[in-house]
Every structure is written in C-alpha cells, then in structure tokens.
Wavefront OBJ file of the C-alpha trace (Angstrom):
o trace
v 167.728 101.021 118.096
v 165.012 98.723 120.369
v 162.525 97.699 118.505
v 159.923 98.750 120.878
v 156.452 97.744 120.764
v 153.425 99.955 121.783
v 150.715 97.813 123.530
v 151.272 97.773 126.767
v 148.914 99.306 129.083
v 151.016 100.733 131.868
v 154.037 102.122 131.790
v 156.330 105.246 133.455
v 155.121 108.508 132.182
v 158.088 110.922 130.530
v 156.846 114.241 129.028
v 157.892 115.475 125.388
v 157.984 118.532 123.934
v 157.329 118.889 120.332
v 158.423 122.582 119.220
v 159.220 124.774 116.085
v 158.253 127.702 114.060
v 154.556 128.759 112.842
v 153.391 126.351 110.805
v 155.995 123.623 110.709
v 154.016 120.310 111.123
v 153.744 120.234 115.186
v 150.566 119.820 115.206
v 149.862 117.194 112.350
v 152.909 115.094 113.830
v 150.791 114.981 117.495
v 148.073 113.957 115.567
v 149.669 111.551 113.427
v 151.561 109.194 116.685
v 148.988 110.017 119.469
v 147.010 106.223 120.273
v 144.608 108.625 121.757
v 141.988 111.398 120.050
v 145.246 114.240 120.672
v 143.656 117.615 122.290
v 144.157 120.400 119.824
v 143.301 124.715 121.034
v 143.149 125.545 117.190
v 141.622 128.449 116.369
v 141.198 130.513 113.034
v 143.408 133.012 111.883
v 141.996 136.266 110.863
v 141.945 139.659 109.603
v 143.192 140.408 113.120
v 146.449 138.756 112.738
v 147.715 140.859 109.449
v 150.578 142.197 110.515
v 151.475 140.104 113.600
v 151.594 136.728 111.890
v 153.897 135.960 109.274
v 152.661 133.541 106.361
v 155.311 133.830 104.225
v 155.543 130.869 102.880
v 152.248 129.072 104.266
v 149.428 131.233 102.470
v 147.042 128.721 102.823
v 147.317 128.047 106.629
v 144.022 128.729 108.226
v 144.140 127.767 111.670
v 146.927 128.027 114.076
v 147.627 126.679 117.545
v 146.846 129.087 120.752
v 147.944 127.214 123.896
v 149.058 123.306 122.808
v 148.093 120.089 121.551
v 148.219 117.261 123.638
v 148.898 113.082 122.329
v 149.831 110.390 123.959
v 151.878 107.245 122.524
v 152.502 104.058 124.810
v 156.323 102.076 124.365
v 155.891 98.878 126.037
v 159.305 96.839 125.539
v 160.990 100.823 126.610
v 158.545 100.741 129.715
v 157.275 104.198 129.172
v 153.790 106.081 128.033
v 155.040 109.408 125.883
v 153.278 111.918 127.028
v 153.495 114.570 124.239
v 152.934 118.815 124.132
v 153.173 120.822 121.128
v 153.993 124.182 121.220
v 152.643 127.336 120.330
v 154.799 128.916 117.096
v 153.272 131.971 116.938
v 155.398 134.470 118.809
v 152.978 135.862 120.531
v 152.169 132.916 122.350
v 155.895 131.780 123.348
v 155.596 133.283 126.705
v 153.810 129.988 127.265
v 157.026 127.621 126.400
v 158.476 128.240 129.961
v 155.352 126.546 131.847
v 155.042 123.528 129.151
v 158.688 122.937 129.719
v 158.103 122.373 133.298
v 158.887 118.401 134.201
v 159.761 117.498 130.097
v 162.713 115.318 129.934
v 163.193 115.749 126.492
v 162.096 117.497 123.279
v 161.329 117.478 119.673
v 162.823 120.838 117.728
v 161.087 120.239 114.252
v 162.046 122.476 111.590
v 160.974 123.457 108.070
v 164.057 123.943 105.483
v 162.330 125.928 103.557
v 161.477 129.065 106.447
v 164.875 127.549 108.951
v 165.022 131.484 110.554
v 161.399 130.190 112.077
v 163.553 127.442 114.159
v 166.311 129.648 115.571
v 164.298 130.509 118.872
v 163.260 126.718 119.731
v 166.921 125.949 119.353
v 167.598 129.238 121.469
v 165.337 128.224 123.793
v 166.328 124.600 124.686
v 169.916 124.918 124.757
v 169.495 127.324 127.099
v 167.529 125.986 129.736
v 169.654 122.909 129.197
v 166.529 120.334 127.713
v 167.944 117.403 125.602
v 166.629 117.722 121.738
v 166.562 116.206 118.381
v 166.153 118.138 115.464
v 163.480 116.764 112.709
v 163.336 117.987 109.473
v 160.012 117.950 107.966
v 160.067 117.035 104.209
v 157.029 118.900 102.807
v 155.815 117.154 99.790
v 157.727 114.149 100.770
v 161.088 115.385 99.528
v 164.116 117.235 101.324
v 167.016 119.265 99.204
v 169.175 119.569 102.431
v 171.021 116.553 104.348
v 171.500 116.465 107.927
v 174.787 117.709 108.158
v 173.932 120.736 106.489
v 170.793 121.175 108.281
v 173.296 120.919 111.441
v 175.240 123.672 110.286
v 172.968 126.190 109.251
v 171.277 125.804 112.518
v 174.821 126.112 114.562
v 173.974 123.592 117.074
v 175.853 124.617 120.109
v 176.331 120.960 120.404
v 177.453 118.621 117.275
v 176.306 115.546 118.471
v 172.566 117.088 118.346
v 170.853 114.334 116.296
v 168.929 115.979 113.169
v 166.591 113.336 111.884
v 164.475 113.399 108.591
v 161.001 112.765 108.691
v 157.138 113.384 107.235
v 154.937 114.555 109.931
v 152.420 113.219 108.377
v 153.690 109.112 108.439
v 153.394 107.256 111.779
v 156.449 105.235 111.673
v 158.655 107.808 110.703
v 157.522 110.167 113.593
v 158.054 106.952 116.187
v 161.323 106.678 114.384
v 162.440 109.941 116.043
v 160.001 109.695 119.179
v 162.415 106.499 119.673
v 165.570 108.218 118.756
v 165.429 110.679 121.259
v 164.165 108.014 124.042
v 167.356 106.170 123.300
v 169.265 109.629 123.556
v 167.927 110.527 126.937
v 168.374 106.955 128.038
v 172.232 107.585 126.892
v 172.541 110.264 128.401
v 171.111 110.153 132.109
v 173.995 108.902 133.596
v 176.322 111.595 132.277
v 176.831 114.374 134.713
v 175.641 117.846 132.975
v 173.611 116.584 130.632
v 169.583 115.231 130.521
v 168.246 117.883 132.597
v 167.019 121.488 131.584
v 169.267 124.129 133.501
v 168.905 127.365 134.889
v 166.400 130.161 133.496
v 168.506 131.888 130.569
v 167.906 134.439 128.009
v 163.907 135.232 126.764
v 162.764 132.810 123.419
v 163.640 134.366 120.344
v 167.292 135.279 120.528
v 169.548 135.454 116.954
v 171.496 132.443 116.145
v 175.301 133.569 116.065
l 1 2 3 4 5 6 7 8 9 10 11 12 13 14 15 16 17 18 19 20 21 22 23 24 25 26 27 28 29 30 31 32 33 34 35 36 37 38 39 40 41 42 43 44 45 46 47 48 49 50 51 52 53 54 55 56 57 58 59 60 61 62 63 64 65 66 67 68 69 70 71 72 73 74 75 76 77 78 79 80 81 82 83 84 85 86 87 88 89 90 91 92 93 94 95 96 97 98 99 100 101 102 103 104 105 106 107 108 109 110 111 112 113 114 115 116 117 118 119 120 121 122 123 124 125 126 127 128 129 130 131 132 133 134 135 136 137 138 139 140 141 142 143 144 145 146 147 148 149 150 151 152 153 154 155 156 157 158 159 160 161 162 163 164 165 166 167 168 169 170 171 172 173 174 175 176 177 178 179 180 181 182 183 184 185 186 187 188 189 190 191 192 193 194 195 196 197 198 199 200 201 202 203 204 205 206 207 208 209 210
C-alpha cells in the first residue's frame, strides 16, 4: 500500500461516498479525516420521530443526519483531493442516495456488527448501480467479536473479493487506512472492463439480502 502523504495543495478531485445504517459512525469518521471544518445538516431527533426511527441499540443518539456531511482529505504522493459525502441512514431520507451518488467513483459501506440488518440496503444499493466499495467495520468501544471473513459472509457480498476492513471511526489513521485501501482498489480496478463504474438504475434502496 503507497504510503501517501497529504500536503499537497492541488491535486485531481475523486468523490467518495461514505454510507451505512442509522447511527453507524458516518458522520464521526467525516469528521475525524476531513483537513477541513467537514459540513454537517444535523439536526435533533424528537418526539416526532417515535415510531419512524429505530434506536434499538443507540438510545442515547440525539442528533441524526438530514441531507449529508461533507470533508475533504488531500493525498499528495496519490495525486488526488478526496472529496468525501456521508449519507443519510435514516430511511426516510434514502431517496437522497441516488443524487449523492452522481459522479462518486467509489464508496465507503461502513457497518456496525452489532445492528448488521442496518447495512443490508447500502450493500443493496451499491452493487446494484455497479459503485466499487469497501466494507468497514466499526469497532465500538475499540473492540470487534467478528473477523472479516465472517463479516463477509453474513453480509453475502455478491462479490468475494469485496475488501471488509476493520476500523474506529473515531482514529485518523485508521480511517486513511481504508480511505487508501479503496483508492488503491479503484486504481486496480479501472482498467478492467465491467468494473469501476456505477451501472444502470436497479432496484429502490432497501431490498432483503438473500
């Protein structure tokens, strides 16, 4: 893997999606890489949302992402600025992932062991439109019961050569570590025909993993 540095100041753009489930990390792992202040359209949840959200699992979240958040993280020695959108994870708000897909060349599918059913539609989603993706797996509280093979598996990756990467949201160099990891897959891959491009429009987000 390139050791790349991040000072330079210009550099080819290349836009990455970061996606998941409510309340996986996406927006603390734009916060945590972005060189710049990262654009966040938090708002709170409320009494509203009883019934539509599900917190199973993350009582104590309080605000959630409405539209995206927005970081940017520069790769000098790779030649490229990272320009990087998080998705909504509400469902509601997935109608949304169809215009922030428009001109990524790559995304970030994290996931949360603990609530994996949340992760099903970004998988959905991506493999069907054809958008090259790594899988990270946030370990919460710094510690992760599943290994990558198994996270593979129970997410039935249509294909097996989908990297699934650990990581903590919240540490910088392990969220480069995938950031890079998926550079050097889409670098890989752009010469193979079929691959490194999304595809045609396909099935709605939110279809069952089979």
């Amino acid at each position: 893997m390139p050791g790349y540095d991040t000072s330079a100041p210009q550099a080819a753009p290349v836009k990455i999606l970061v996606a998941g489930g409510f309340g996986v990390g996406k927006t603390t792992l734009v916060e945590t890489i972005s060189e710049i202040e990262p654009l966040r359209t938090e708002e709170r949840l409320t009494a509203a949302g009883v019934g539509v959200d599900d917190l199973d699992g993350i009582e104590s979240k309080a605000v959630t992402t409405v539209a995206m958040d927005f970081g940017r993280l520069t790769l000098t020695d790779a030649g490229v600025v990272l320009y990087l959108f998080g998705t909504p994870g509400q469902e509601r708000f997935w109608f949304m992932w169809d215009d922030l897909l428009n001109g990524a060349l790559g995304a970030i599918v994290l996931v949360d062991t603990r609530r994996l059913d949340r992760s099903f539609p970004a998988v959905d989603f991506f493999e069907s439109r054809g958008l090259p993706f790594v899988v990270g797996a946030n370990c919460f509280h710094g510690e992760q019961p599943y290994t990558a093979g198994e996270i593979a598996a129970a997410l039935r990756l249509r294909d097996p050569d989908t990297p699934v990467l650990m990581l903590d949201a919240r540490d910088r160099g392990a969220v480069r570590n995938v950031l890079v990891s998926l550079l050097d897959m889409l670098i890989a891959n752009a010469g193979i025909p079929g691959r490194g491009g999304a595809g045609d429009p396909a099935p709605e987000v939110g279809a069952a993993r089979r």
